[in-house]
N, C-alpha and C positions, 0 to 999 in steps of 0.2 A: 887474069880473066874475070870480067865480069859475073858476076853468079845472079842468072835469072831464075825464079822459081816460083813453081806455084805449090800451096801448102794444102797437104790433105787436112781436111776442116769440118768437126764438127757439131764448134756451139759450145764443148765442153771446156772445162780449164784446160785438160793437156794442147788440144790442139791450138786453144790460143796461145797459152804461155808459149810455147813453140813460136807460133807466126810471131809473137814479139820479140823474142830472142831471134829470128833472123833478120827483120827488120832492124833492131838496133845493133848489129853486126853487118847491117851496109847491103843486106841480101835484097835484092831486087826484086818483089813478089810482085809477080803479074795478077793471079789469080786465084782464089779459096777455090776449093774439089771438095765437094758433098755429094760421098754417094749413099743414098739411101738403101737401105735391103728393104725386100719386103716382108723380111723374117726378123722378129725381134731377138732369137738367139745365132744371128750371125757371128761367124767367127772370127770374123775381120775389118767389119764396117760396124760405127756406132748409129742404135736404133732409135734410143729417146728422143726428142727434141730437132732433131737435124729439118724439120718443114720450117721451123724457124730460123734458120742460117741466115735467111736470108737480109735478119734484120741485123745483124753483124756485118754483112757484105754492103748495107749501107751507113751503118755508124764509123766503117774504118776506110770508106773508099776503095775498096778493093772489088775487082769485079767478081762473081760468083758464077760458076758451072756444077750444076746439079743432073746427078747421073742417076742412074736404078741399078737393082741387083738381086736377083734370084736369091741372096741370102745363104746359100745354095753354098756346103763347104768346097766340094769338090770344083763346084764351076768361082769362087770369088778370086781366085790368079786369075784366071781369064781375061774376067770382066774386067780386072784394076786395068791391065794390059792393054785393054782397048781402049778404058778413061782417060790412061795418061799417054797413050798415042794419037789421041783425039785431041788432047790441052795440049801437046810438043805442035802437032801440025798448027795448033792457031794462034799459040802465045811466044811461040821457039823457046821453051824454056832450057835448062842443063841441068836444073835442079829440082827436087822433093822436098818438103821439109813436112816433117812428121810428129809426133806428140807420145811416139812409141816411147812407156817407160821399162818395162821388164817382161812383154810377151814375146818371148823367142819364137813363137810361130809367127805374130804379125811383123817383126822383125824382118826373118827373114823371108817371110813373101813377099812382103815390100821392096826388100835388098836386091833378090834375085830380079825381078819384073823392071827395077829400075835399071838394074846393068846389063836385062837384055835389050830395054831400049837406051842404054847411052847415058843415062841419069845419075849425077850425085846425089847422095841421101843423107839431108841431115834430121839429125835424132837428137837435140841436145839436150832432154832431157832421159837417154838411156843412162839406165844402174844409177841414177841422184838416189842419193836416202831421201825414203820415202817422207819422213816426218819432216827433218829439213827444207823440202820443196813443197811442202802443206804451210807450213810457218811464213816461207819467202813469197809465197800466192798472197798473203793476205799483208802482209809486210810493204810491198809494193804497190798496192791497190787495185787488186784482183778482187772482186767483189761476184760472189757466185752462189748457186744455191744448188742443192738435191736435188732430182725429179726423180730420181728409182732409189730405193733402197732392197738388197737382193742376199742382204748377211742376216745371222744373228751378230747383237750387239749396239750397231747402228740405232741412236733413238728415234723413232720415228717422228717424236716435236721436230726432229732437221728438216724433215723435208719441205720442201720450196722456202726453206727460212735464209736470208745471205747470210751465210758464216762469219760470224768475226773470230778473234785470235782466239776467245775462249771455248767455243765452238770446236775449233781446229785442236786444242788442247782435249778436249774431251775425247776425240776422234782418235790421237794420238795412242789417249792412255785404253782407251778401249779396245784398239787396235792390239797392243799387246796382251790385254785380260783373255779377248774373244779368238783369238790368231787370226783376224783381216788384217788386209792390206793397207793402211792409212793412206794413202795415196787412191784407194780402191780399182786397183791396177786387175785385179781379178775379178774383177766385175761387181764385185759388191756393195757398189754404187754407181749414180751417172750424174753429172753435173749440169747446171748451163750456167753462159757467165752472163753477166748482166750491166757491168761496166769493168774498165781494164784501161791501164795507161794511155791505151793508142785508140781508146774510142773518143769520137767528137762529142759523139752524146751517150745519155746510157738509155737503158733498156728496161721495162717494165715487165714484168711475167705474173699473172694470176691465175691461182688454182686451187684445188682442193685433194686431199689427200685420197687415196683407194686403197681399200686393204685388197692384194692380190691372194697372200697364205700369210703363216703365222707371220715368217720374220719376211715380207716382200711387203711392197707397198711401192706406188706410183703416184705421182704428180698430175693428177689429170688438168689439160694446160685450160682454163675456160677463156682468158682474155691475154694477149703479151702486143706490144706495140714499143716506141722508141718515143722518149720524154722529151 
């Protein structure tokens, strides 16, 4: 069976590494799914950055569907329910591909919702060691920066800076010092990427730092466009 799919997408490394790993596995991606909340502590859709998707949705040829969402815990099953009953009816997809690393709630809202509409779900970055798949991002040419920082530990010089390997090394060992997630799977950072194997061109992003509270801080975005 042919596996068509479209990938929930939001700009940051997981959901790309994801759509490259299905891509290069022969997956047939019709189309990126960007849903926006209007709530920056959504439980299940990423906040930061997602108004820009859409310059990803042109460096990789992929077409883009961008949805809204109450943000709302109680209502976001719903909503996905109606986004990807909405992408089946106009792409005929069979498949999800996701960037879920280790949240067992976005897991399985994602799981359930796709198997009561008919959908395969792939995750192929669930349970990877988190430091391992920080190393293989920048290894490969994933080339990406901070826009939130939302831990102690985190230095703030990272944010909107592209990571290199030494970068990813600090992140690492801090991750163990401070107990975050190197990967920051718990939300204790947000990424965007900015070039990646399968983009034609890369991507530009400028900004300046905001202090939110002690250890938060945001990338306020002032100019991003495609080089």
């Amino acid at each position: 069976m042919v596996i068509t799919a479209a990938s929930l997408y939001s700009g940051g490394k997981d959901s790309c590494f994801a759509l490259h790993w299905a891509i290069l596995h022969g997956v047939d991606v019709k189309c990126l799914i960007t849903v926006r909340p209007s709530r920056e502590d959504s439980w299940l859709f990423h906040y930061p950055t997602t108004h820009l998707v859409g310059l990803h949705s042109k460096v990789l040829g992929i077409p883009l569907e961008t949805f809204y969402s109450s943000g709302l815990k109680y209502k976001e099953e719903e909503e996905l329910h109606s986004v990807l009953g909405n992408v089946i009816e106009k792409y005929k997809i069979n498949s999800i591909v996701t960037g879920a690393l280790l949240s067992d709630y976005q897991r399985m809202i994602i799981n359930n919702v796709a198997e009561e509409l008919g959908l395969r779900v792939l995750s192929p970055l669930w349970r990877i060691p988190q430091d391992k798949y920080m190393r293989l991002l920048v290894e490969i040419g994933f080339k990406f920066i901070i826009t939130t920082i939302a831990c102690m530990g985190i230095p703030p010089t990272l944010l909107g800076r592209e990571l290199s390997r030494r970068d990813v090394e600090l992140i690492i060992e801090r991750a163990k010092k401070y107990g975050f997630n190197p990967a920051f799977e718990g939300g204790e950072a947000e990424t965007f990427v900015l070039d990646a194997p399968l983009f034609e061109k890369s991507i530009f992003l400028k900004g300046r730092p905001v202090k939110i509270e002690e250890y938060c801080w945001r990338l306020e975005v002032i100019d991003a466009g495609i080089k």
